[in-house]
C-alpha positions in Angstrom: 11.1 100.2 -93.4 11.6 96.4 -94.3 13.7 97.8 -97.4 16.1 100.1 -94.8 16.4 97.0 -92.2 17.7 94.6 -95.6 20.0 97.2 -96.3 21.1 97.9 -93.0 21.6 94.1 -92.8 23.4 93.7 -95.5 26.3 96.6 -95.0 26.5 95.0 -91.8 27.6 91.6 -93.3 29.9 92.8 -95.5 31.3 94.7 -92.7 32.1 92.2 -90.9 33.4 89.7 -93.7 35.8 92.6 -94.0 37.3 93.1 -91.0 37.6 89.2 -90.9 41.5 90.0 -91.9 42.2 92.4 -89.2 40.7 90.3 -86.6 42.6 87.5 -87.1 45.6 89.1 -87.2 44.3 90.8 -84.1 44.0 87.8 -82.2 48.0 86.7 -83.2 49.9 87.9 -79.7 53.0 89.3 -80.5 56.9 87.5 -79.5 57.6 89.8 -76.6 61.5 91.0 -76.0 61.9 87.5 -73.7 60.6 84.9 -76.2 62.7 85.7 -79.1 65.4 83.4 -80.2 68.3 83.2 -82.7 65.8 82.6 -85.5 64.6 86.3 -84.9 67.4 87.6 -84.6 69.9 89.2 -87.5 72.3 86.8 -88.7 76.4 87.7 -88.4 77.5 85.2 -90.7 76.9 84.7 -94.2 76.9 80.6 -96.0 79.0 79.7 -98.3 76.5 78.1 -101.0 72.9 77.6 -101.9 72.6 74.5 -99.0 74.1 76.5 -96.1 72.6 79.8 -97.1 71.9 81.7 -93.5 68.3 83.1 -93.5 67.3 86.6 -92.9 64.2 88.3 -92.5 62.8 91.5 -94.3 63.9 94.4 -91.9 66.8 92.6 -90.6 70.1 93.5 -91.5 72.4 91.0 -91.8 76.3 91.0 -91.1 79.1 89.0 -92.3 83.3 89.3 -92.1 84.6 87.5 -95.3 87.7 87.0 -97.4 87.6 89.3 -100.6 86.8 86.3 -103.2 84.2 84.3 -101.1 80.8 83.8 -101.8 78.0 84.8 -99.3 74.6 83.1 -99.8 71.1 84.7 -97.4 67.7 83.4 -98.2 64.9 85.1 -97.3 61.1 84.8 -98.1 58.5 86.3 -100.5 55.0 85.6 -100.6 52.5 86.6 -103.9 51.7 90.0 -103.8 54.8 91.1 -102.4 58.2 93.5 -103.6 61.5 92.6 -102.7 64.2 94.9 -102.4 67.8 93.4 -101.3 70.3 95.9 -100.7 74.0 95.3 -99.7 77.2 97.0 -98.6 80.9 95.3 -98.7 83.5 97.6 -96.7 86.7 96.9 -99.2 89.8 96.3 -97.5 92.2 99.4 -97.1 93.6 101.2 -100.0 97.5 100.9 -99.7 96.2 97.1 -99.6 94.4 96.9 -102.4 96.2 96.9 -106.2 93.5 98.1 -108.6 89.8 98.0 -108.7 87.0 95.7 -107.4 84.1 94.5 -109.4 81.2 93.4 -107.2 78.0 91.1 -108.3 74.6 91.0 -106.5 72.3 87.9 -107.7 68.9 87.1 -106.7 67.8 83.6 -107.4 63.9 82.3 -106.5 63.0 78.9 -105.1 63.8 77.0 -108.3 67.4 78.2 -108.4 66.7 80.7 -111.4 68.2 84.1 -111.5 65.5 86.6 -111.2 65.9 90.1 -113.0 65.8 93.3 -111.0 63.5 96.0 -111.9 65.8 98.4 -111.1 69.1 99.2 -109.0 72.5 98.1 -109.5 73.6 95.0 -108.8 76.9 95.1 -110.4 79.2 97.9 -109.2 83.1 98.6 -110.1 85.0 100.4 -106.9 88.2 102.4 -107.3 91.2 102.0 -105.2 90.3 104.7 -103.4 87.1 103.7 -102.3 86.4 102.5 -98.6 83.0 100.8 -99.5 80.6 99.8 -102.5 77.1 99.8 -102.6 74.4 97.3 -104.1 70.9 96.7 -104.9 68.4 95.0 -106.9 64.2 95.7 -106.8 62.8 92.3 -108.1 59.7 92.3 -109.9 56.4 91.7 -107.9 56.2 87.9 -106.6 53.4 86.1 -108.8 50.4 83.6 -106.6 51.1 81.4 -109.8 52.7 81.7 -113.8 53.1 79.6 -116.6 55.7 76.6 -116.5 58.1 78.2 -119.2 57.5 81.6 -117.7 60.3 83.2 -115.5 58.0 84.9 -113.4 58.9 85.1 -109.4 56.7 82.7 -107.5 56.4 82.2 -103.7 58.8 80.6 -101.7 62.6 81.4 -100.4 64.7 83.6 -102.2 68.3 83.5 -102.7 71.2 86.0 -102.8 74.5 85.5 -103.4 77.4 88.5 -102.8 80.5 88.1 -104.0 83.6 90.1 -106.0 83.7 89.0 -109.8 86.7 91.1 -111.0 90.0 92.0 -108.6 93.4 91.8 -108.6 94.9 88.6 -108.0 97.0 89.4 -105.3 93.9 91.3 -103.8 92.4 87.7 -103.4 92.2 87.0 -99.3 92.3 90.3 -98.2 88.9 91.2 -95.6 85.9 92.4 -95.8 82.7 92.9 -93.9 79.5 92.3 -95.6 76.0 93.6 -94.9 72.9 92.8 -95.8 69.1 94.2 -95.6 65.9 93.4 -97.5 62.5 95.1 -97.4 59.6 94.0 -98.7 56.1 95.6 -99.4 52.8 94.4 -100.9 51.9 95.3 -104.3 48.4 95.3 -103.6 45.4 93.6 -105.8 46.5 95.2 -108.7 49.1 92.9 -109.2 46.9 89.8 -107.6 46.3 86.8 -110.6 44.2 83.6 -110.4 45.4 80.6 -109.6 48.0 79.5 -106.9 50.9 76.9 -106.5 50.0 74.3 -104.8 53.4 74.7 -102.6 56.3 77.7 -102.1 59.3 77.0 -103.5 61.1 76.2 -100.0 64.2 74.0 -100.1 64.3 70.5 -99.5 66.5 70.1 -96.7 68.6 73.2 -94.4 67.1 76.3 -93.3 63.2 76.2 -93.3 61.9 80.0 -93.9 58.3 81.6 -94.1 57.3 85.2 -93.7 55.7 86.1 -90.5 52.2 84.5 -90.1 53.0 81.6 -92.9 52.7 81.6 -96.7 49.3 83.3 -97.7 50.0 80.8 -101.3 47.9 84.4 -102.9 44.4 83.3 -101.6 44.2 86.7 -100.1 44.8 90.2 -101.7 43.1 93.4 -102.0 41.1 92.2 -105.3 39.0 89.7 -102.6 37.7 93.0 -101.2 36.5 94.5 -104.3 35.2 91.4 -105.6 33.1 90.8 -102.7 31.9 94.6 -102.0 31.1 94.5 -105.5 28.5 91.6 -105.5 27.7 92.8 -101.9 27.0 96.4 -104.1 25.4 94.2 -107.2 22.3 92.6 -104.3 21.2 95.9 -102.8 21.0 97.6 -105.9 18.9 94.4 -107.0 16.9 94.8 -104.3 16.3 98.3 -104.4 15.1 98.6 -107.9 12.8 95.7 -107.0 11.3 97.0 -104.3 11.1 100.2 -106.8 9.6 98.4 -109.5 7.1 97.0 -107.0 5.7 100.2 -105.9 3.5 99.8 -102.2 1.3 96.9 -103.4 -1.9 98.9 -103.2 -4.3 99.0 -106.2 -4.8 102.5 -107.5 -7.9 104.0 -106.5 -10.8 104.4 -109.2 -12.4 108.1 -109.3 -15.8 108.0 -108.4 -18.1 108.3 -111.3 -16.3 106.2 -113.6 
């Protein structure tokens, strides 16, 4: 019985340091329709450079009327764990308006200003004459807690895109355009959780401050935390178990009369 009770005990420990997450998040009241502001809201403008680049949030979509030629800077964040996916959309000016084909470039640059690869997608796409819109995208690769100082790795902190047309026609320089803008991001999961953690995000130094939802987790938490605990939580009882196995009832075996 004393062996059932420990047991008992113990599931209900680890229980409870895993619903620890869900609890706190839990007790986090949610912005009703009334107390959001303009930082929840989508942006309809665009900056013109890494300083003044607007922020947006993962499931916004973000709008912006530009000159064909301009560049359009969004920041948005990423926390460890996490996959980013930026997608965007430039409606070209008419046809009859336009004299020859327009080349279009989507970058993605981390906190420290370095270009960041894309997994997949294309992030570079030529449109016709003809066409009445072009389409962009670019999956980064999962956001590392922490990497080596020569690695390029993606590491916490605000991420910058910049949209803009790299090849057109002179005289097609000027001419309108609306912009749109939408990124998603998912978690990874432990699989992709490593040790160690920056001591800060990479956040700029001065303009627009941005964090995802709840603050920067800096990769304390992931799924691997979970396993690592039930694990050692799974590693006592089967200690415990074999002893009390081992042990037997305590009672001396009983000599056969006669002997």
């Amino acid at each position: 019985m004393r062996t059932v009770r420990t047991f008992a005990g113990a599931l209900l420990a680890a229980a409870a340091l895993f619903a620890l997450p869900g609890t706190a998040a839990a007790d986090t009241p949610s912005p009703t329709a009334s107390e959001e502001t303009e930082e929840t809201a989508a942006p309809t403008e665009a900056g013109t450079s890494f300083r003044t680049a607007i922020v947006v949030r993962p499931g916004q979509r973000a709008t912006a009327q530009a000159s064909t030629g301009d560049y359009l800077y969004w920041q948005f964040p990423a926390d460890a764990g996490q996959q980013a996916t930026v997608r965007a959309t430039v409606k070209l000016p008419e046809s009859n308006a336009r004299h020859g084909a327009h080349t279009w470039k989507l970058d993605v640059y981390d906190g420290l200003r370095r270009r960041q690869a894309c997994r997949y997608g294309s992030d570079a796409k030529a449109a016709p004459v003809g066409a009445a819109s072009v389409e962009l995208s670019c999956a980064l690769r999962t956001v590392r807690a922490w990497s080596e100082p020569a690695a390029n790795d993606p590491l916490p902190g605000a991420y910058f895109v910049r949209l803009t047309v790299v090849d057109a026609p002179a005289e097609d320089l000027g001419e309108p355009v609306d912009a749109a803008l939408e990124v998603t991001a998912g978690d990874s999961g432990g699989a992709a959780a490593v040790d160690g953690t920056l001591a800060a995000p990479l956040v700029p130094a001065s303009g627009p401050k941005v964090e995802p939802d709840g603050g920067w987790s800096s990769g304390w938490w992931s799924s691997r935390v979970l396993w690592t605990v039930g694990g050692a939580v799974l590693a006592a009882l089967a200690g415990i178990w074999g002893y009390r196995l081992s042990r037997g009832n305590g009672r001396p075996a009983q000599v056969p009369p006669g002997v």
